[in-house]
C-alpha positions in Angstrom: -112.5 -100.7 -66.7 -110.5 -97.7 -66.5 -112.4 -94.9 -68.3 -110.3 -91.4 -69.8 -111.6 -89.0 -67.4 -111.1 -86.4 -70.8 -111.8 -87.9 -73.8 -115.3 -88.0 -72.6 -115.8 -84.7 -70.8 -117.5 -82.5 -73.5 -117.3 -79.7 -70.7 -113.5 -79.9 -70.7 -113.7 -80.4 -74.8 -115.5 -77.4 -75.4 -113.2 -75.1 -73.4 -110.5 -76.5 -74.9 -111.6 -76.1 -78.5 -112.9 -72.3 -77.8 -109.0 -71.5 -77.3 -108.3 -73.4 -79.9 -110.8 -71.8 -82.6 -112.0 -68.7 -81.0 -111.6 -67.5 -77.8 -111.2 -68.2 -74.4 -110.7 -66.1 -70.6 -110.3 -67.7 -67.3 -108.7 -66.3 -63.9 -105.3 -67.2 -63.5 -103.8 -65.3 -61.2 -100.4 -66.5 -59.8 -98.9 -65.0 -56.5 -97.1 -61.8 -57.5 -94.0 -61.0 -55.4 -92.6 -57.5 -56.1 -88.7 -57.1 -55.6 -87.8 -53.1 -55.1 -84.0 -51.7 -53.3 -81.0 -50.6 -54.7 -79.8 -54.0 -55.0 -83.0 -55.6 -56.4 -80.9 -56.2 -59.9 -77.6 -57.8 -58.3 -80.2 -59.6 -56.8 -82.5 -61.2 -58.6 -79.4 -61.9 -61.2 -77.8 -64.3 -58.3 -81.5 -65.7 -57.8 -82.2 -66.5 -61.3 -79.5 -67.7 -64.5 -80.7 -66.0 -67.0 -80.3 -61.9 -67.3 -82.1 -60.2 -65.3 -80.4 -56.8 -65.9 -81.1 -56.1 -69.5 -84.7 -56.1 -69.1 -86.4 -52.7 -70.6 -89.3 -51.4 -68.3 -91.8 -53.5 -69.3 -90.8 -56.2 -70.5 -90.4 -59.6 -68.7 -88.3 -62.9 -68.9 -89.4 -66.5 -68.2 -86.3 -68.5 -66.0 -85.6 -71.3 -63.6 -84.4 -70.9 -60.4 -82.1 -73.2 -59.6 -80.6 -74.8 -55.9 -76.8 -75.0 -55.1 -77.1 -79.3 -56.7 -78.2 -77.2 -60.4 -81.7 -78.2 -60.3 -84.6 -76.2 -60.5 -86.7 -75.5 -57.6 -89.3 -72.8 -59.4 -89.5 -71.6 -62.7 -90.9 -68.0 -63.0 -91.8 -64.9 -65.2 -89.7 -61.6 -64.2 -91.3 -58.6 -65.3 -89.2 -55.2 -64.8 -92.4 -53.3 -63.5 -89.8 -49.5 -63.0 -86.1 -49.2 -62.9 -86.3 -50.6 -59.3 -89.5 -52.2 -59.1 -90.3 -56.0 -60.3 -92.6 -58.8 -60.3 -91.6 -61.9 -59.9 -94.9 -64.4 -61.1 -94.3 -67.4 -58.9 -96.6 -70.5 -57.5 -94.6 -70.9 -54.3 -94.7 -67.1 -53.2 -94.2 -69.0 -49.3 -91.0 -70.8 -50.7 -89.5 -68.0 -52.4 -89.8 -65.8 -49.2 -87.8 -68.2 -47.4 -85.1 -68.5 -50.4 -84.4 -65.0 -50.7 -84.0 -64.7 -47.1 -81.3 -67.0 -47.0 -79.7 -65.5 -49.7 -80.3 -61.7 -49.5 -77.2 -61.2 -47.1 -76.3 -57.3 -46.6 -77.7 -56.5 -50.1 -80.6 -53.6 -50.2 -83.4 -55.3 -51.7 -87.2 -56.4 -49.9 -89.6 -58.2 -51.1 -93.7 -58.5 -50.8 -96.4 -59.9 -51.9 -98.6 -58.1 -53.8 -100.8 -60.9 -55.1 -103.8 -59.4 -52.7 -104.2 -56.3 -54.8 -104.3 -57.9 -58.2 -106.1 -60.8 -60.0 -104.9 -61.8 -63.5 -107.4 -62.7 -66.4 -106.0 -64.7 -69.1 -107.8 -64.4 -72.7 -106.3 -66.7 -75.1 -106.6 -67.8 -78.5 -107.1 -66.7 -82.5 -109.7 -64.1 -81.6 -108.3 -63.1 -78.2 -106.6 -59.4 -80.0 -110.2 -59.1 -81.3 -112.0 -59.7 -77.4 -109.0 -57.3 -75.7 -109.6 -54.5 -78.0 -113.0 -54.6 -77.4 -112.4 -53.8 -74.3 -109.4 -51.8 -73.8 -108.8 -48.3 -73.9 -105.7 -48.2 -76.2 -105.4 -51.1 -78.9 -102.8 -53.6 -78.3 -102.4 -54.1 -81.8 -98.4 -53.4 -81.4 -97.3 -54.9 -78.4 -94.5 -57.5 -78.3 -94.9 -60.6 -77.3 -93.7 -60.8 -73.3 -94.2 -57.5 -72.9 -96.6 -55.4 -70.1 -98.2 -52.0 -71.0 -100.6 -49.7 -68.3 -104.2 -49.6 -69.8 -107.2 -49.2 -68.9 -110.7 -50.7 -69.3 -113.8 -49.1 -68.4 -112.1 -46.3 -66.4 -110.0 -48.9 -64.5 -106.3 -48.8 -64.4 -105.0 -52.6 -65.3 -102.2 -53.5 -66.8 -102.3 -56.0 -70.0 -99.2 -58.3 -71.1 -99.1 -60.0 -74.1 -98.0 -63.8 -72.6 -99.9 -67.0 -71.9 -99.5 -70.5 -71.4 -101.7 -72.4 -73.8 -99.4 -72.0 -77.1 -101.6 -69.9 -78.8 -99.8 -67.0 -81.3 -102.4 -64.5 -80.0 -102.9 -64.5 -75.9 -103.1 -62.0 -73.7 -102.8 -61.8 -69.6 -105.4 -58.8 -68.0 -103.9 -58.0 -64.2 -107.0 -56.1 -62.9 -107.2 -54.4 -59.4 -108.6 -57.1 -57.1 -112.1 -54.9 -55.5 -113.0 -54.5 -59.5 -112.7 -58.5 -60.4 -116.9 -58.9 -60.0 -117.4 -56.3 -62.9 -114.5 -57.4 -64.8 -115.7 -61.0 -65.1 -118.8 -59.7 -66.6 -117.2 -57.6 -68.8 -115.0 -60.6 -69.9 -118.0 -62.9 -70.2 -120.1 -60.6 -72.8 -116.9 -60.2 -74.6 -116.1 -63.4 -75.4 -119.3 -64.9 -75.8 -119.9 -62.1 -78.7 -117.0 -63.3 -80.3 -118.2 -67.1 -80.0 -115.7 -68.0 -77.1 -116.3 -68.8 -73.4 -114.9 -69.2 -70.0 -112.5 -71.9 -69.2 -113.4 -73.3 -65.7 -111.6 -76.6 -65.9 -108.4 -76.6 -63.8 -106.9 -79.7 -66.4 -107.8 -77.6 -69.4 -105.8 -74.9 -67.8 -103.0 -76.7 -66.7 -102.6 -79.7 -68.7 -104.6 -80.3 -71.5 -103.9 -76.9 -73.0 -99.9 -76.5 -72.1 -99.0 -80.5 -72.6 -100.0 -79.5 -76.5 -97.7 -77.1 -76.7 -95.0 -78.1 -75.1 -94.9 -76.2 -71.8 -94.2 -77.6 -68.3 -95.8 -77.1 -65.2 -93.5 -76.8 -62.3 -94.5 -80.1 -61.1 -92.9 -81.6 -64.2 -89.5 -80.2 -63.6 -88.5 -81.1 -59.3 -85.7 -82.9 -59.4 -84.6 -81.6 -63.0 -81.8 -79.1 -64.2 -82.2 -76.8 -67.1 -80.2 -79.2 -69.6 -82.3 -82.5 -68.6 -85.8 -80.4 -69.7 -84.1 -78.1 -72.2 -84.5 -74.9 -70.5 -80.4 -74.3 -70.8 -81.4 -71.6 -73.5 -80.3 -68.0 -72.8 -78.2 -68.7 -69.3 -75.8 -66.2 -68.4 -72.4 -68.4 -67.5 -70.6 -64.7 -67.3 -72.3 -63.8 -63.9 -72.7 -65.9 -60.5 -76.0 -67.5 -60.1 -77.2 -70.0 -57.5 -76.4 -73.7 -58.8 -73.6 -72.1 -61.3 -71.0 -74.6 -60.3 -72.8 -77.5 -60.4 -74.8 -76.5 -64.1 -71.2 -76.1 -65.8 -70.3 -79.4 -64.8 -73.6 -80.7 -66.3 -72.9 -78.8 -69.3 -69.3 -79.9 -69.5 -70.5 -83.8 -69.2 -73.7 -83.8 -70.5 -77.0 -84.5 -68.8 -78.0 -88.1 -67.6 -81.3 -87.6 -69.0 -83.9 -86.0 -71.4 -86.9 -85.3 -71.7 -89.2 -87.0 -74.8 -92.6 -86.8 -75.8 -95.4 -90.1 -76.3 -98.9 -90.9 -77.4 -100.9 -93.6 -77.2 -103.6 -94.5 -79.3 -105.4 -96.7 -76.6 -108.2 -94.5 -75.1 -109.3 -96.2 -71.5 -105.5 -96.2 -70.4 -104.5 -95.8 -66.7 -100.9 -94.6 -66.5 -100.0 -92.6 -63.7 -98.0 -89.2 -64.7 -95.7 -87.0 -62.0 -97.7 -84.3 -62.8 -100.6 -86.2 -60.7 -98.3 -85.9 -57.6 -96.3 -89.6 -57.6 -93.1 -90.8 -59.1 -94.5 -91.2 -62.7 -95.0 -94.8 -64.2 -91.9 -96.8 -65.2 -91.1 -96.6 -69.0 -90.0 -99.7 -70.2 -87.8 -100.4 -73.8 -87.7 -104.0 -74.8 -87.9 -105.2 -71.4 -85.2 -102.5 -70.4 -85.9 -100.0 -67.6 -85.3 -96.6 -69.7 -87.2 -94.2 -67.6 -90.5 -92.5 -65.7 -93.7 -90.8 -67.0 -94.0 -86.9 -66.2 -97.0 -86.4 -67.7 -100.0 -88.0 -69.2 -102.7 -86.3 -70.2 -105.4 -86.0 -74.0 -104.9 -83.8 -76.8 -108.0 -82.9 -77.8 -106.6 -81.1 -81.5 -105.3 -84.7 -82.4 -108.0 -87.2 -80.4 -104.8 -89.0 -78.7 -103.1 -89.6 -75.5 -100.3 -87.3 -75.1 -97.1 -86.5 -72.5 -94.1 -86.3 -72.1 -91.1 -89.2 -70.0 -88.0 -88.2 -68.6 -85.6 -90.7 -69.9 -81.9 -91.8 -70.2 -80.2 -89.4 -72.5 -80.4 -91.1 -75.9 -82.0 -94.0 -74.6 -85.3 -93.0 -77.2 -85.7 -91.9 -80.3 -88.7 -90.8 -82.6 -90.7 -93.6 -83.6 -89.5 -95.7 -80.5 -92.2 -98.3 -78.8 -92.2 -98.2 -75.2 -94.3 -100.0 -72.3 -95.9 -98.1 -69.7 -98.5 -99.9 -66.8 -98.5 -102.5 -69.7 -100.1 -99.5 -72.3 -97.9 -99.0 -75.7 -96.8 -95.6 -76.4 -94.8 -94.1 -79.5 -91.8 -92.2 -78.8 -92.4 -88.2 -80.4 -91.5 -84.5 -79.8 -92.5 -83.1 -77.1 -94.7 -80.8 -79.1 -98.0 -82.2 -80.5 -99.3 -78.9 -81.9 
């Protein structure tokens, strides 16, 4: 029999639960590409749909980028780093270089990778303002959510953002100077574990277990989506000309095909197969009816259940709704369990 390869794992539990309750800090450091020229802002505004522009120095802006079909091919964090400087957080630094290539043209703008020179720490949960403080030169008390401020921490340069990607209210992302990382981890370690917290090594707590919770996608969730099918529309800029505009306002104009709900099961030893595991996602089945895939399956460990989310047939399910996946009952939700 099919056994949940997290309800039993108190390793993945206990990391979980220490972002949860107290604290926790694990490296995850995504490929940074810094955009500079004095075109980098007419740009990045045709790369990306939302505004680009705007951004105080310092601050940053999560967005899809989208193809010329409206659907998103990476969805990213845009931090304005100096007037003429930003970072672009991205998984697919290799497929981005070849994106803005085809699309740079004559404008003055170049790109790089800077990912070698940094590593990113994040430290998230209720007690994570209390674990940065104790290490950081300055308080962060009073900085705004999505925003990056120089520091320093132990006579090292970093810079610290207040972001994350587990849902927490309190999180916070370290970007440390990659020679340093060795010393920083220890500092990190005694930090947390002071506080009652601990490291996060589990990949799935990272990436799954800890987002799916809250509501977040990974990029594997939305290939072969567009902004209105995942609800990601918020906060696009129709006044400017951005890759896929055409094709999003006709979207927008009819309506999407399909949305995306949340489900849980209350069955423990299920085997459905998510897209997030690298297939098409189970079938998800309505009273017989064919009504859509499964994106994502994975176990909240707040509320002890199966949890994920289906792309469906717009309107096709509703709260409360019974569906059939692999032959497993779920119940239709939100898409946030937390």
């Amino acid at each position: 029999m099919y056994q949940n390869v997290y309800k039993y794992d108190e390793m993945k539990r206990s990391e979980h639960m220490a972002v949860r309750k107290t604290v926790g800090w694990y490296l995850w450091t995504h490929q940074i590409v810094e955009v500079t020229g004095g075109d980098c802002v007419k740009f990045l505004e045709m790369m990306f749909p939302k505004n680009i522009g705007n951004l105080a120095v310092g601050r940053e802006r999560y967005t899809t980028m989208l193809d010329e079909k409206g659907e998103i091919i990476d969805d990213v964090v845009v931090f304005r780093m100096e007037p003429e400087k930003f970072w672009v957080s991205t998984l697919f630094r290799a497929e981005m270089f070849v994106w803005f290539a085809a699309h740079k043209g004559d404008l003055d703008v170049t790109w790089t990778d800077v990912t070698p020179q940094w590593e990113m720490y994040a430290v998230q949960g209720p007690k994570s303002l209390e674990m940065v403080n104790s290490l950081a030169a300055s308080p962060v008390d009073s900085q705004k959510f999505f925003e990056i401020k120089e520091n320093e921490i132990s006579g090292v340069s970093v810079y610290i953002n207040r972001a994350g990607f587990t849902g927490e209210k309190l999180g916070y992302e370290i970007y440390f100077p990659k020679a340093e990382a060795p010393e920083m981890e220890k500092k990190l370690r005694a930090a947390a574990e002071a506080l009652g917290g601990k490291e996060v090594t589990e990949f799935q707590v990272m990436a799954w277990t800890l987002p799916t919770e809250a509501g977040f996608y990974y990029m594997r969730d939305l290939r072969h989506t567009n902004p209105f099918e995942v609800g990601l529309e918020n906060g696009i800029n129709w006044e400017k000309d951005f890759i896929g505009k055409e094709a999003l306002m006709k979207v927008r104009d009819e309506g999407p095909a399909r949305e995306v709900v949340g489900f849980t099961v209350e069955e423990a030893d299920v085997h459905i197969k998510g897209r997030h595991m690298g297939n098409e996602g189970e079938f998800v089945y309505k009273d017989g009816e064919y009504v859509g895939r499964c994106m994502k399956i994975v176990y909240s460990y707040v509320n002890e259940i199966n949890n994920g989310t289906i792309i469906a047939a717009k309107g096709a399910l509703k709260a409360g709704d019974k569906v059939l996946m692999h032959g497993h009952e779920a119940v239709i939700t939100g898409t946030r369990f937390i």
